[in-house]
LUMZATOR-663762 format. One record per residue: residue number from 1; residue in three letters; chain; x, y, z of N, C-alpha, C, O in turn. Coordinates in steps of 0.2 Angstrom, whole numbers, padded with zeros to 4 digits. Layout:
REM residues N
REC  num  residu  chaine   n_xx   n_yy   n_zz  ca_xx  ca_yy  ca_zz   c_xx   c_yy   c_zz   o_xx   o_yy   o_zz
REC  NUM     ALA       A      X      Y      Z      X      Y      Z      X      Y      Z      X      Y      Z
...
***
This chain:
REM residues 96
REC  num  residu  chaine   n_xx   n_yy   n_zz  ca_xx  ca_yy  ca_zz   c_xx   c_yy   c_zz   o_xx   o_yy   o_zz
REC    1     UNK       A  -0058  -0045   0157  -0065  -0046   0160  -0068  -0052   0156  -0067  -0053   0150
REC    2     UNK       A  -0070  -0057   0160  -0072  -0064   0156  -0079  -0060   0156  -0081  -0055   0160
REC    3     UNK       A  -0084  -0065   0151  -0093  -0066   0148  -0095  -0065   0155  -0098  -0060   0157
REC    4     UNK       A  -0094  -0069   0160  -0099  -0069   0167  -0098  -0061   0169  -0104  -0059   0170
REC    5     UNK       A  -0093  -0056   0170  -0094  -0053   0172  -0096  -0045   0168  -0099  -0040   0170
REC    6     UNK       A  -0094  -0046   0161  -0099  -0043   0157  -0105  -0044   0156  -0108  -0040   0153
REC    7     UNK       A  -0109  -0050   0157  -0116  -0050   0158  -0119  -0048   0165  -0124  -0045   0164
REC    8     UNK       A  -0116  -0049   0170  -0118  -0046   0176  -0117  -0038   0176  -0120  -0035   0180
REC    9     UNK       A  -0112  -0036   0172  -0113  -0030   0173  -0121  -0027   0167  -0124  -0023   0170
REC   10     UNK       A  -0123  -0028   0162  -0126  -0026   0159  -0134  -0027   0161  -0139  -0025   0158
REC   11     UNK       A  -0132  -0033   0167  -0139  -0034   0169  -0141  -0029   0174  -0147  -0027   0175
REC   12     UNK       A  -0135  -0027   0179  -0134  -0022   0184  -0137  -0015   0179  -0142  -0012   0181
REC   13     UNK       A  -0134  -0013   0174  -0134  -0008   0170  -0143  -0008   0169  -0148  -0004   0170
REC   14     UNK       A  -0144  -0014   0166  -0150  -0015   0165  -0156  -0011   0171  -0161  -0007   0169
REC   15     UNK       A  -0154  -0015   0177  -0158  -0013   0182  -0157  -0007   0183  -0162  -0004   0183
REC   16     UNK       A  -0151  -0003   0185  -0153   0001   0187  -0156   0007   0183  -0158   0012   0185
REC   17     UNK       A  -0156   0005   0178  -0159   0009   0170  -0167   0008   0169  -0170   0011   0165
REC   18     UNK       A  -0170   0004   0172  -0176   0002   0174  -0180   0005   0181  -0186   0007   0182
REC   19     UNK       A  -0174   0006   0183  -0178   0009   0192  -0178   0014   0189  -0183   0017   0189
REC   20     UNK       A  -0173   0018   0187  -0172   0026   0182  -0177   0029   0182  -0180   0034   0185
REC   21     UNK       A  -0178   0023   0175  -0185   0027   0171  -0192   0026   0175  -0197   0029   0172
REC   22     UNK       A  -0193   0022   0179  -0199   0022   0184  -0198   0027   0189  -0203   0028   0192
REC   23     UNK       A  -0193   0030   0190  -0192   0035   0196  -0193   0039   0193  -0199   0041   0194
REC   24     UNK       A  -0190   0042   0188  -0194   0047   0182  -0202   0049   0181  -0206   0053   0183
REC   25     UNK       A  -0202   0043   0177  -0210   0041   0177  -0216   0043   0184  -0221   0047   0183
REC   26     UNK       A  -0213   0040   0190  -0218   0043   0196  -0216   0051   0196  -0221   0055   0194
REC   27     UNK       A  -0210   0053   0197  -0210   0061   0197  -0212   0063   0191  -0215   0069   0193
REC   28     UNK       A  -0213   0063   0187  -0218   0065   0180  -0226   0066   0183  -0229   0071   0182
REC   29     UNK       A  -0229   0061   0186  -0235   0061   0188  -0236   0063   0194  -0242   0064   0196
REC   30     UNK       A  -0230   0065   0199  -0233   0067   0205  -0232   0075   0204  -0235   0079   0207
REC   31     UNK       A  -0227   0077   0198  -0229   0084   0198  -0235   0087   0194  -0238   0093   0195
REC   32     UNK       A  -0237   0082   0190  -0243   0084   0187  -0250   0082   0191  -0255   0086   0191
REC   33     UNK       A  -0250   0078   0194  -0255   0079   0203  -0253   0084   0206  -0258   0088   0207
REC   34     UNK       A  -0247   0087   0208  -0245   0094   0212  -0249   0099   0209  -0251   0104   0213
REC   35     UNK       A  -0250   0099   0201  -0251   0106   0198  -0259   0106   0201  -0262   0110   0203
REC   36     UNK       A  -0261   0097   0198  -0269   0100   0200  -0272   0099   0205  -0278   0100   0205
REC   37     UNK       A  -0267   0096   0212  -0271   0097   0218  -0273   0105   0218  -0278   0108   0220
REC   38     UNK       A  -0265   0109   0216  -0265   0117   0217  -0271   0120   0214  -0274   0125   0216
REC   39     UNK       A  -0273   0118   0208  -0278   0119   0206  -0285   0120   0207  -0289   0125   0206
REC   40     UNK       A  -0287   0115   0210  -0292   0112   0215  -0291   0115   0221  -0297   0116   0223
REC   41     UNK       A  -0287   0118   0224  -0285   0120   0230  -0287   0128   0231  -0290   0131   0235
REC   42     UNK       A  -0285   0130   0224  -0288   0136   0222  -0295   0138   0222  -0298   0143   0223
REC   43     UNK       A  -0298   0132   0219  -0306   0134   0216  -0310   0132   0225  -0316   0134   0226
REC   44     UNK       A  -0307   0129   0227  -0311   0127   0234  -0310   0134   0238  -0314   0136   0242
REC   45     UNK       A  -0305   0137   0237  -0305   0142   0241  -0310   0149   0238  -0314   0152   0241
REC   46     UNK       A  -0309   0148   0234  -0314   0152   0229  -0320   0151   0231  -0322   0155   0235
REC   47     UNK       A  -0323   0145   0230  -0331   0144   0233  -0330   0147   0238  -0335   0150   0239
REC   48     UNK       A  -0326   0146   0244  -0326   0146   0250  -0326   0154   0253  -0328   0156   0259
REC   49     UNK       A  -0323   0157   0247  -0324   0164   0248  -0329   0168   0246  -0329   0174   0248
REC   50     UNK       A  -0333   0165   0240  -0339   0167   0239  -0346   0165   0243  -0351   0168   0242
REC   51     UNK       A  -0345   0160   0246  -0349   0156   0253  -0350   0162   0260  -0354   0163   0264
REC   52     UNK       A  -0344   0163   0257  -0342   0167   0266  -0350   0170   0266  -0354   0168   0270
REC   53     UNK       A  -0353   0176   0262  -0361   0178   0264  -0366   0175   0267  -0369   0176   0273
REC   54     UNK       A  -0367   0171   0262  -0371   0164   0266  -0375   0165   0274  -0381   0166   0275
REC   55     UNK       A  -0369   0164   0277  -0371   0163   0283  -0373   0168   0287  -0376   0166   0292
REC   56     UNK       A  -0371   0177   0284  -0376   0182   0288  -0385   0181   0285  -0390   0182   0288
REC   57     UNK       A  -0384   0180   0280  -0391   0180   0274  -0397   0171   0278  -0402   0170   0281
REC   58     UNK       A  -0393   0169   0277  -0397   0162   0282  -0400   0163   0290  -0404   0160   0293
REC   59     UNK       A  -0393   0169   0293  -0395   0169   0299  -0401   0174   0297  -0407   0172   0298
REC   60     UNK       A  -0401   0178   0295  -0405   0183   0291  -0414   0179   0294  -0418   0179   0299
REC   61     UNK       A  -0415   0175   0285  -0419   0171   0284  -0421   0167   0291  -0427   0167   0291
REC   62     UNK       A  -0419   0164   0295  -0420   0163   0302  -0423   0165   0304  -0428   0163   0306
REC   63     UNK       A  -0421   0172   0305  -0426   0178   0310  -0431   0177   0307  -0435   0174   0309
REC   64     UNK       A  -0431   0181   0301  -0437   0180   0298  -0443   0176   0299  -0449   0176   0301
REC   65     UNK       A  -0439   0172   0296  -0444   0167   0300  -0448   0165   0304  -0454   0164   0304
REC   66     UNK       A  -0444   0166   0309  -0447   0165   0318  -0451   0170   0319  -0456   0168   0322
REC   67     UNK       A  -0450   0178   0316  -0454   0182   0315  -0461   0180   0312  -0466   0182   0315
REC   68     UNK       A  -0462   0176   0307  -0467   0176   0302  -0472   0169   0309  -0477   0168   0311
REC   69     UNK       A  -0467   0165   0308  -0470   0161   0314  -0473   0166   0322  -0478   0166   0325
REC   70     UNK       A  -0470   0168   0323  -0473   0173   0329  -0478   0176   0327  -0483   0177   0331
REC   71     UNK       A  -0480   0178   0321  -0487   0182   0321  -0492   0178   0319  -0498   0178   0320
REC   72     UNK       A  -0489   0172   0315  -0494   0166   0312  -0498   0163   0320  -0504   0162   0321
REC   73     UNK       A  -0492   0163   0324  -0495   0160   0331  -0500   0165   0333  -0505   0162   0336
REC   74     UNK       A  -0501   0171   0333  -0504   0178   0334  -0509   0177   0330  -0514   0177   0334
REC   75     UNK       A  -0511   0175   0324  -0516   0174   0320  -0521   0169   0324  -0527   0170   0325
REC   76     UNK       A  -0515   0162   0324  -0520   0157   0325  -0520   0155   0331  -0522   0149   0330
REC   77     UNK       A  -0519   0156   0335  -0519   0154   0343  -0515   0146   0341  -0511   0143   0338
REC   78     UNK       A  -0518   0145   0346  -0513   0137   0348  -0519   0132   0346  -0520   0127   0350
REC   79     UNK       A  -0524   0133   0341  -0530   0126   0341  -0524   0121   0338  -0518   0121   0339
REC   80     UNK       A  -0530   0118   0334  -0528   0112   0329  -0524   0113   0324  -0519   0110   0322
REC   81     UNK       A  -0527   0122   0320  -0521   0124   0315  -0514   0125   0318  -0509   0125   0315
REC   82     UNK       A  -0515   0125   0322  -0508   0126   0324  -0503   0121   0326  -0497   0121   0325
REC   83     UNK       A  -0506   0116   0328  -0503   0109   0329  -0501   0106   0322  -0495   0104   0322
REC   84     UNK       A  -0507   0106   0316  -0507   0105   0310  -0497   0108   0307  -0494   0105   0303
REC   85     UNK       A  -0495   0113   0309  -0491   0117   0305  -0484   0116   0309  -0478   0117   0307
REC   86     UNK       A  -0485   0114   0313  -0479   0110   0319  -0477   0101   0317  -0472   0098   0318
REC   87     UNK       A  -0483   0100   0312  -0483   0093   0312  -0475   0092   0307  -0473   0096   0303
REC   88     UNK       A  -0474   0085   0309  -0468   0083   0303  -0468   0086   0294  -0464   0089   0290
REC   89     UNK       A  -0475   0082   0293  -0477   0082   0285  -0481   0089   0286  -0486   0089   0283
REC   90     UNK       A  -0481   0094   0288  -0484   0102   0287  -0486   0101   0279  -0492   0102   0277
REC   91     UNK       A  -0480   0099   0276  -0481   0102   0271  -0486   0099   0266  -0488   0102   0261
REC   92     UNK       A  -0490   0092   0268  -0493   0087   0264  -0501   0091   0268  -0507   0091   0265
REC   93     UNK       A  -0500   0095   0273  -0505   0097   0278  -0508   0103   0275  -0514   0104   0277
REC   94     UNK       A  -0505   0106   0272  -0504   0110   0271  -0508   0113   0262  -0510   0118   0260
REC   95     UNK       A  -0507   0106   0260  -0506   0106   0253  -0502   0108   0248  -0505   0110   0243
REC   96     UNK       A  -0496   0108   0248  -0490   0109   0244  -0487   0103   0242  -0482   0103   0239
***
């Protein structure tokens, strides 16, 4: 084997010992992203399952609502207070 082609081979050895360890390297990191996508994946499910209530309790508070507007309207007929409480800024209307 002459120098040229011991040097080509070591340069070959080289590279390919370089893409190696960077191949390496990403697989190191994409399994440590897998662990904490999983991670993360878990906790969103969790909120998402302690959320689930929510939305009878809102529908809930809705009614309520509309109830309390229903008698409010029963109080005040439809003058100006009541235009007043319909308005955008109610609440500056209001005083709060």
């Amino acid at each position: 084997m002459g120098l040229a082609t011991v040097v080509t081979l070591i340069g070959v050895f080289l590279g390919v010992g370089a893409v190696a360890l960077y191949l390496i390297i990403i697989a190191y990191t994409l399994n440590k992203v897998s662990f904490t996508v999983g991670t993360v994946l878990i906790g969103v499910r969790s909120i998402a399952s302690q959320c689930e209530p929510i939305g009878a309790v809102v529908g809930d508070i809705h009614r309520q609502t509309q109830a309390i507007e229903g008698a409010l309207s029963g109080l005040l007929g439809d003058g100006p207070s009541r235009r007043a409480l319909r308005a955008p800024g109610r609440a500056r209307a209001l005083g709060a």
